[in-house]
MITI-189660 format. One record per residue (C-alpha): residue number from 1; residue in one letter; x, y, z. Coordinates in pm, 1 decimal, always signed. Last residue first. Example, Ala and Ser with C-alpha at 12.3 -4.5 7.8 and 13.67 -1.06 7.14 Angstrom:
2
+-----+------+----------+----------+----------+
: pos : code :        x :        y :        z :
+-----+------+----------+----------+----------+
:   2 :    s :  +1367.0 :   -106.0 :   +714.0 :
:   1 :    a :  +1230.0 :   -450.0 :   +780.0 :
+-----+------+----------+----------+----------+
// end
This chain:
236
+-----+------+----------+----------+----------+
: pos : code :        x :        y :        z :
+-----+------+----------+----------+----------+
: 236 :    x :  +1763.4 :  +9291.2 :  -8129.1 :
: 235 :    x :  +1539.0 :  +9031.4 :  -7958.8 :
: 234 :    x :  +1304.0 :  +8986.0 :  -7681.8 :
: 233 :    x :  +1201.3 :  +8780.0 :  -7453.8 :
: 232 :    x :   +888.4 :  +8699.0 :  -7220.8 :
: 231 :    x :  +1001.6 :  +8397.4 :  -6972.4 :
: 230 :    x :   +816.2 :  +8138.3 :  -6767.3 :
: 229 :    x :  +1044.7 :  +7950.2 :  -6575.0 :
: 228 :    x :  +1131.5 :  +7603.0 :  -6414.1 :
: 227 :    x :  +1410.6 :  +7605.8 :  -6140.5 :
: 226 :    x :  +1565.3 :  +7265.7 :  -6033.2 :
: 225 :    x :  +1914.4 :  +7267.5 :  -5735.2 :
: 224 :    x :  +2116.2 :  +7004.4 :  -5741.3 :
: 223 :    x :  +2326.5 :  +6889.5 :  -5424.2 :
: 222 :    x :  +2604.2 :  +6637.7 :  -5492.3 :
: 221 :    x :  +2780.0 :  +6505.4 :  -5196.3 :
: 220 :    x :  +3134.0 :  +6622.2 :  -5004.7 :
: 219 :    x :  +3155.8 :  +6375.8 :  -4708.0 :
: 218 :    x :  +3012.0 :  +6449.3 :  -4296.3 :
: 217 :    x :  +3158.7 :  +6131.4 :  -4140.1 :
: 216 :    x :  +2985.0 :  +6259.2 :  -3767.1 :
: 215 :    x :  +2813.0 :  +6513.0 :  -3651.6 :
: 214 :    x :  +2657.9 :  +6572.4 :  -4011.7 :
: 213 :    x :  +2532.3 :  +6795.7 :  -4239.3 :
: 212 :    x :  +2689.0 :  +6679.7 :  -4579.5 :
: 211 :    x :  +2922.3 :  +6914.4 :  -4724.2 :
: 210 :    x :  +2871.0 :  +7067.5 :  -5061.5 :
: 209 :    x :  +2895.2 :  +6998.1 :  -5446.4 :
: 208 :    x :  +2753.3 :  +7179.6 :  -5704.1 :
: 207 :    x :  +2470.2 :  +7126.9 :  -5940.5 :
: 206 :    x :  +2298.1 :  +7408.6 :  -6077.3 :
: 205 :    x :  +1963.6 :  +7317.0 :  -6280.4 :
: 204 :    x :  +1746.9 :  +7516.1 :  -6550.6 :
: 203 :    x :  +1403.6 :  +7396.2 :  -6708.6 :
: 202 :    x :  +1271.0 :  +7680.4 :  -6937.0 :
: 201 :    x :   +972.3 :  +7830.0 :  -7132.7 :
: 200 :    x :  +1020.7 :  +8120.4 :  -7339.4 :
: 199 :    x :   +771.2 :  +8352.7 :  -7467.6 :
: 198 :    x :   +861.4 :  +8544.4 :  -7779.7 :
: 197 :    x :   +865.0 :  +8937.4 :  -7914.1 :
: 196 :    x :  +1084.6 :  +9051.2 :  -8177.7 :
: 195 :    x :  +1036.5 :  +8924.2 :  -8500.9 :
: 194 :    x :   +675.5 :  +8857.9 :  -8372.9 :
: 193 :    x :   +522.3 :  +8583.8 :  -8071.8 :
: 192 :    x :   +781.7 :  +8319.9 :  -8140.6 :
: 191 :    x :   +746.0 :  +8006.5 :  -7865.2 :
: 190 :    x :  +1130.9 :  +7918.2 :  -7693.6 :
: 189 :    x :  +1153.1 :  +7635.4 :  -7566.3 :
: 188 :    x :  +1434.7 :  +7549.3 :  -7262.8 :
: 187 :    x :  +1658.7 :  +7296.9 :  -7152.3 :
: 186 :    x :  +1959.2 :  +7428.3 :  -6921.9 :
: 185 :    x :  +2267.5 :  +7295.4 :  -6769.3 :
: 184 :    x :  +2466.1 :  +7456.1 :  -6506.7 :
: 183 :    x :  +2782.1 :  +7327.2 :  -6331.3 :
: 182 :    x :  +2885.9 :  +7450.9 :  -5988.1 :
: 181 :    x :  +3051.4 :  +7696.3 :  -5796.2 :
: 180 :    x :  +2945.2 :  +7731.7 :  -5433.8 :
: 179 :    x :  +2884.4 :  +8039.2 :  -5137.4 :
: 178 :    x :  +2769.9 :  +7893.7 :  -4822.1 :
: 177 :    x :  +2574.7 :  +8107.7 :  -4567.0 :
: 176 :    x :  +2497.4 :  +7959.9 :  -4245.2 :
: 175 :    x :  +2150.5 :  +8004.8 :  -4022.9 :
: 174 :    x :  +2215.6 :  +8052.3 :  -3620.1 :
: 173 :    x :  +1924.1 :  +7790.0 :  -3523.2 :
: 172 :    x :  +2202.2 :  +7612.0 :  -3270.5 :
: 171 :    x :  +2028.5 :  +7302.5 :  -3171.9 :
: 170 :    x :  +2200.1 :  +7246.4 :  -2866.7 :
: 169 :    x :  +2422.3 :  +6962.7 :  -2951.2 :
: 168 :    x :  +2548.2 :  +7081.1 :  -3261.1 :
: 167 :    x :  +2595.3 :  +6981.4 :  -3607.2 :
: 166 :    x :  +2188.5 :  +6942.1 :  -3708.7 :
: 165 :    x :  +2091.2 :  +7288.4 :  -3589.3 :
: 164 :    x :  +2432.7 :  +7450.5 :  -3674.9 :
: 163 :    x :  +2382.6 :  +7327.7 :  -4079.0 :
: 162 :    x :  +2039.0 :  +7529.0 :  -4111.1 :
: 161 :    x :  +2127.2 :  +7639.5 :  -4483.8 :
: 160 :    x :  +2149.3 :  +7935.2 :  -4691.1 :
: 159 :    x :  +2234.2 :  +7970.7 :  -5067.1 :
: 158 :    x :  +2455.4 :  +8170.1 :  -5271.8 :
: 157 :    x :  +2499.1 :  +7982.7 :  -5640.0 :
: 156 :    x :  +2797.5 :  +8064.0 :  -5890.3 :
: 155 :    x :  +2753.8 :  +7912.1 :  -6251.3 :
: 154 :    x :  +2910.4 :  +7658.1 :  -6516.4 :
: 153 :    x :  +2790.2 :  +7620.5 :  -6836.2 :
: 152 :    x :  +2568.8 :  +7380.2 :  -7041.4 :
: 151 :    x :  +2275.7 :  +7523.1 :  -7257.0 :
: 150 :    x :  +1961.5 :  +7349.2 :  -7464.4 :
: 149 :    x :  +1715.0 :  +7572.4 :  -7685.0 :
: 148 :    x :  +1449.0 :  +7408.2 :  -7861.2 :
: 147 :    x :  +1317.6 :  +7683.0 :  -8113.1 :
: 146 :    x :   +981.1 :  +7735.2 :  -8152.0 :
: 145 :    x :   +712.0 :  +7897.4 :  -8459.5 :
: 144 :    x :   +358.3 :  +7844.0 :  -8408.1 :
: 143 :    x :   +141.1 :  +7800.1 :  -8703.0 :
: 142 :    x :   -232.0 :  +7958.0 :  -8691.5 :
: 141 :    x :   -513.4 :  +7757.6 :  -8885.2 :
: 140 :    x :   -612.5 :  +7676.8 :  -8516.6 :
: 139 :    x :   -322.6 :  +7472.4 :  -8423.1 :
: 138 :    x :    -28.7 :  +7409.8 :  -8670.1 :
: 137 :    x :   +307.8 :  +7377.2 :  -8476.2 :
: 136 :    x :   +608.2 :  +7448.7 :  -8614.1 :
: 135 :    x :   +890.6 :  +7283.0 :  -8431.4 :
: 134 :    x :  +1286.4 :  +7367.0 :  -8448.3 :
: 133 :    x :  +1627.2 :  +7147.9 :  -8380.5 :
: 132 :    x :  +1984.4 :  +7291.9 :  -8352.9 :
: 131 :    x :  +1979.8 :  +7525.8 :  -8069.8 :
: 130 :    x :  +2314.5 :  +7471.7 :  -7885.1 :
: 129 :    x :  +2417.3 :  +7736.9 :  -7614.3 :
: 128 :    x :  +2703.3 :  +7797.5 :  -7387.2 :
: 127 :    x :  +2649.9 :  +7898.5 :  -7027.8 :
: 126 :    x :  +2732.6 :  +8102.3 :  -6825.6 :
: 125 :    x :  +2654.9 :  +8194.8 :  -6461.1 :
: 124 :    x :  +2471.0 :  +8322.2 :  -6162.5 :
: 123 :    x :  +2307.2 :  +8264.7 :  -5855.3 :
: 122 :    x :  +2077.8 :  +8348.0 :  -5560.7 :
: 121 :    x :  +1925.3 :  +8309.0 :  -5252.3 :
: 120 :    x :  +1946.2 :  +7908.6 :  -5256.2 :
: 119 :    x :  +1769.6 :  +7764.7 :  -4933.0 :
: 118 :    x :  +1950.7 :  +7459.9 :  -4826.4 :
: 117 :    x :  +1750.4 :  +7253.7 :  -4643.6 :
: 116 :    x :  +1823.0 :  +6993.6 :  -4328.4 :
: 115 :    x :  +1506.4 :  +6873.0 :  -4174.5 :
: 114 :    x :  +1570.6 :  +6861.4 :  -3783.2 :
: 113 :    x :  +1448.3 :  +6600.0 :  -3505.7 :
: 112 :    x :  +1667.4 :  +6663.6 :  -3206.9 :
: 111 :    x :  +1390.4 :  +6711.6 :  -2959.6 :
: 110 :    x :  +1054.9 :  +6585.0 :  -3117.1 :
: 109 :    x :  +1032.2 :  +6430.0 :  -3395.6 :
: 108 :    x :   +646.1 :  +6476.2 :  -3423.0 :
: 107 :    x :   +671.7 :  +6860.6 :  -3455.9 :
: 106 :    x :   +982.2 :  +6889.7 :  -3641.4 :
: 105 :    x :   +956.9 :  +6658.9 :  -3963.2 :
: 104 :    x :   +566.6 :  +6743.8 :  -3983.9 :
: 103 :    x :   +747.2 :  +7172.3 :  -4019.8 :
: 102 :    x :   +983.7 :  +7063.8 :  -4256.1 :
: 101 :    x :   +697.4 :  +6897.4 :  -4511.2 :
: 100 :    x :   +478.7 :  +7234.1 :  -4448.6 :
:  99 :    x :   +749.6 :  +7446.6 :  -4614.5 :
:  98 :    x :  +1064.8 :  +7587.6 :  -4511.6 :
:  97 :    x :  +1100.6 :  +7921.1 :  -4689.6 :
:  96 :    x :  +1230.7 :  +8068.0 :  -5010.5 :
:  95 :    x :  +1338.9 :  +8334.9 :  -5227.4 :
:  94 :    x :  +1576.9 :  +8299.7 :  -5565.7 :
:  93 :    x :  +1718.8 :  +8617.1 :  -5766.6 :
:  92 :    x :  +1855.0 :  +8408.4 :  -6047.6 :
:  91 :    x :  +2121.7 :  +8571.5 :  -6290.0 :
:  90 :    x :  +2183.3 :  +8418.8 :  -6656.8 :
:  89 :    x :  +2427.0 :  +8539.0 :  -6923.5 :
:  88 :    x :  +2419.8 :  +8328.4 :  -7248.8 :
:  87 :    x :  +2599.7 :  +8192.0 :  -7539.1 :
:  86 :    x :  +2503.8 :  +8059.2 :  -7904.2 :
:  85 :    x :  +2501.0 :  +7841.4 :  -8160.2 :
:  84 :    x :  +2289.1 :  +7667.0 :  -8373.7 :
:  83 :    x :  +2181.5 :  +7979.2 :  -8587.2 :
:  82 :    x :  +2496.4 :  +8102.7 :  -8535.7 :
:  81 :    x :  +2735.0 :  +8368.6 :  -8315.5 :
:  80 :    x :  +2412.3 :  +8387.7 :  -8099.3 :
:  79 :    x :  +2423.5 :  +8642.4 :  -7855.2 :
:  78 :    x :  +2261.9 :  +8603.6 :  -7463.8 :
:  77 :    x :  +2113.5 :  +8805.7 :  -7198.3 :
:  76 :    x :  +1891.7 :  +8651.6 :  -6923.2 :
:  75 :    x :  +1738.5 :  +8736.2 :  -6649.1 :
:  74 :    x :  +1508.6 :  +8531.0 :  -6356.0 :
:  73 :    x :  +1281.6 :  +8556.9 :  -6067.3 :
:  72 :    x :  +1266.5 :  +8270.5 :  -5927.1 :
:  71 :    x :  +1029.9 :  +8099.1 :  -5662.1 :
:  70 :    x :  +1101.9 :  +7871.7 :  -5349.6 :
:  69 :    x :   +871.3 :  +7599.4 :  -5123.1 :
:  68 :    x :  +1172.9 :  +7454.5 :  -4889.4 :
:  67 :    x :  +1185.3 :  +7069.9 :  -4704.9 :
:  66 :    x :  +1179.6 :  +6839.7 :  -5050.6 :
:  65 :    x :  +1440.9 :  +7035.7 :  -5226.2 :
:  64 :    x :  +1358.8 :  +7041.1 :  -5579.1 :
:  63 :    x :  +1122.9 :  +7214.5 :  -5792.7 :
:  62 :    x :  +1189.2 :  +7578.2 :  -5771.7 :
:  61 :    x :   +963.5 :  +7778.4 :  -5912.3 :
:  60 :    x :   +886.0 :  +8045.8 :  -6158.7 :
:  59 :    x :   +912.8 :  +8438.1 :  -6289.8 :
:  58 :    x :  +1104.8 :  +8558.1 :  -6608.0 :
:  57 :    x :  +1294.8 :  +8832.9 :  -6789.3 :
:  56 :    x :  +1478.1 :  +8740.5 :  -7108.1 :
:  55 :    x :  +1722.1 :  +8929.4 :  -7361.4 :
:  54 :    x :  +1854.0 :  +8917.8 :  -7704.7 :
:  53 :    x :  +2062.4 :  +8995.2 :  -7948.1 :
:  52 :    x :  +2110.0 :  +8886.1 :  -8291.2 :
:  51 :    x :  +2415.0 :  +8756.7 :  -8539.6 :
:  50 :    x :  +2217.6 :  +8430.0 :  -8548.3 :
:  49 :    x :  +1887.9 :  +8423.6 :  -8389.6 :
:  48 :    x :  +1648.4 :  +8395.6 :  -8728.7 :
:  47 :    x :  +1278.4 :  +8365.3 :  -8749.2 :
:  46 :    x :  +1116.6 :  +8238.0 :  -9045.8 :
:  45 :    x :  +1293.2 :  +7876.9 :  -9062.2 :
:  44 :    x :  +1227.4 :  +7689.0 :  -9382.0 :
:  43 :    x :  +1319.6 :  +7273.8 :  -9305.7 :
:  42 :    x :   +999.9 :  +7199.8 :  -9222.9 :
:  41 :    x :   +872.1 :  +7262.8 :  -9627.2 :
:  40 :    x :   +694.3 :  +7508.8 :  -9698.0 :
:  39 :    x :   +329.7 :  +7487.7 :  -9752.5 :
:  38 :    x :   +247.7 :  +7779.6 : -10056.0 :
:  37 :    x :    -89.2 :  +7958.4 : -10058.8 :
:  36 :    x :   -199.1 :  +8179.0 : -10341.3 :
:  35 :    x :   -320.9 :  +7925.6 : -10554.9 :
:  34 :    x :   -582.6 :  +7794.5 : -10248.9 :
:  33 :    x :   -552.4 :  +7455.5 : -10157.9 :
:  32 :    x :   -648.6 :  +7164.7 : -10426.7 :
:  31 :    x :   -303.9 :  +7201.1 : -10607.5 :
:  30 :    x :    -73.1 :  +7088.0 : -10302.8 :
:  29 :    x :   +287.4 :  +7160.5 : -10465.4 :
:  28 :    x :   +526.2 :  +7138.4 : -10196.1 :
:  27 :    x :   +773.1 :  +7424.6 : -10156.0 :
:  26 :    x :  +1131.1 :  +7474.2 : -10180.0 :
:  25 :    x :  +1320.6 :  +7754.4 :  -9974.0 :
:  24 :    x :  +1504.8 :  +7563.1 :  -9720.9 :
:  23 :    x :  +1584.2 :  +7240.2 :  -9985.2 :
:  22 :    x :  +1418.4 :  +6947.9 : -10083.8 :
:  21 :    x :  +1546.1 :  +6588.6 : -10066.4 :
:  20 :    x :  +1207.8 :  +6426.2 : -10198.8 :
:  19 :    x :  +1403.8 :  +6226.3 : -10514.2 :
:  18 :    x :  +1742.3 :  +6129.7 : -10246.3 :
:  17 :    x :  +1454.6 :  +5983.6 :  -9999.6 :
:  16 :    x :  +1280.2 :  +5809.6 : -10254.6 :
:  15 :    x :  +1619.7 :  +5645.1 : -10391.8 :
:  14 :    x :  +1716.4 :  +5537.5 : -10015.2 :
:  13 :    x :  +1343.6 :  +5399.5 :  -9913.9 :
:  12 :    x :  +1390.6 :  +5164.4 : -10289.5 :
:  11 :    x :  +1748.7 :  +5069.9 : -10174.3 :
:  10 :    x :  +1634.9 :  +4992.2 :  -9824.8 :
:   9 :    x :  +1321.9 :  +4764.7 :  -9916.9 :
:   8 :    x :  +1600.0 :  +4565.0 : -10172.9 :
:   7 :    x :  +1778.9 :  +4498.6 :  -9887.2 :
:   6 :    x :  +1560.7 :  +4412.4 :  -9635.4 :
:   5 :    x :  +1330.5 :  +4175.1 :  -9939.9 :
:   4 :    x :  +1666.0 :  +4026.6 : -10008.7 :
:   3 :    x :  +1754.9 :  +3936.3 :  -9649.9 :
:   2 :    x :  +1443.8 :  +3781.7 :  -9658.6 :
:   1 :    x :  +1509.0 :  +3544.1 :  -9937.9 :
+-----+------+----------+----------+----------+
// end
């Protein structure tokens, strides 16, 4: 008897959802708003990216690395082939210094207590992009049109790191510069202002592999490096 009322609940969801298919252009029919009005239905887009240009510049932080406080100034420039897919240039300009953390690791250490931290200066990559799902948002009578963006690609990251002050037996502050290739991934929204204008919120990460800083056993390990951005776009 149950599996009945399953099945028979299925076939009856099935035919209502085959009846309310409706397609990019249809509308709903709400006759107590205004004649004039039409609610589309989710599936309408009103911005398009495919066969279009465009280009980001944005300023955040970077949220790893427990020992350095670091911002990002970043660029993008990217082409979607279609509406779903994409590719894209990124360069981050990165600055950073030890932060308070590092300096409670030195003090009460004392001699031979050292935070290891990789400060990333910069990198650079590509990625390719997938951008099949879309919000609007209704908030104060106003919709907001975004796209979820989400990128995978490999990039090129210049950092600096203290490695001589943990290796050696005098403390050697001489920094090191270590140049890595990695994979990059990216999540990001992106919030239409116009046809041309938008404001772009994204999560990017490099991971790449590098040596441990060690006297001793020093292996290969995974280092990941977390930038979250505020971006204003625009496209051609």
């Amino acid at each position: 008897m149950s599996k009945f009322i399953v099945f028979s609940f299925l076939l009856v969801n099935f035919f209502f959802s085959i009846q309310s298919y409706a397609a990019e252009g249809d509308a709903y029919d709400f006759s107590w708003l205004d004649p004039d009005k039409e609610v589309f239905v989710l599936q309408n887009r009103k911005f398009r990216k495919a066969g279009r240009l465009h280009a980001t510049a944005g300023y955040g932080m970077t949220t790893s690395g427990a020992f350095v406080d670091a911002t990002a100034f970043q660029g993008r420039v990217g082409y979607f082939v279609k509406e779903e897919m994409g590719v894209e240039f990124v360069y981050s300009m990165n600055s950073g210094e030890e932060n308070s953390t590092a300096t409670s690791v030195r003090n009460p250490g004392g001699p031979g207590s050292f935070p290891f931290r990789r400060i990333v200066d910069s990198y650079m990559g590509a990625m390719f992009l997938w951008s099949p799902f879309y919000n609007k948002i209704n908030t104060f009578n106003k919709i907001i049109y975004m796209d979820w963006i989400l990128g995978i690609g490999f990039a090129k990251i210049e950092e600096t790191n203290n490695r001589n002050e943990i290796t050696t037996s005098g403390g050697d502050t001489t920094l090191t510069t270590e140049s890595h290739t990695g994979i990059m991934w990216d999540i990001g929204a992106k919030f239409y202002i116009s046809e041309r204008w938008d404001l772009r919120i994204d999560l990017t990460s490099v991971n790449y592999n590098a040596t441990e800083a060690k006297l001793v056993g020093a292996e290969d390990v995974l280092y990941s490096n977390y930038d979250l951005t505020v971006a204003l776009g625009i496209t051609f």
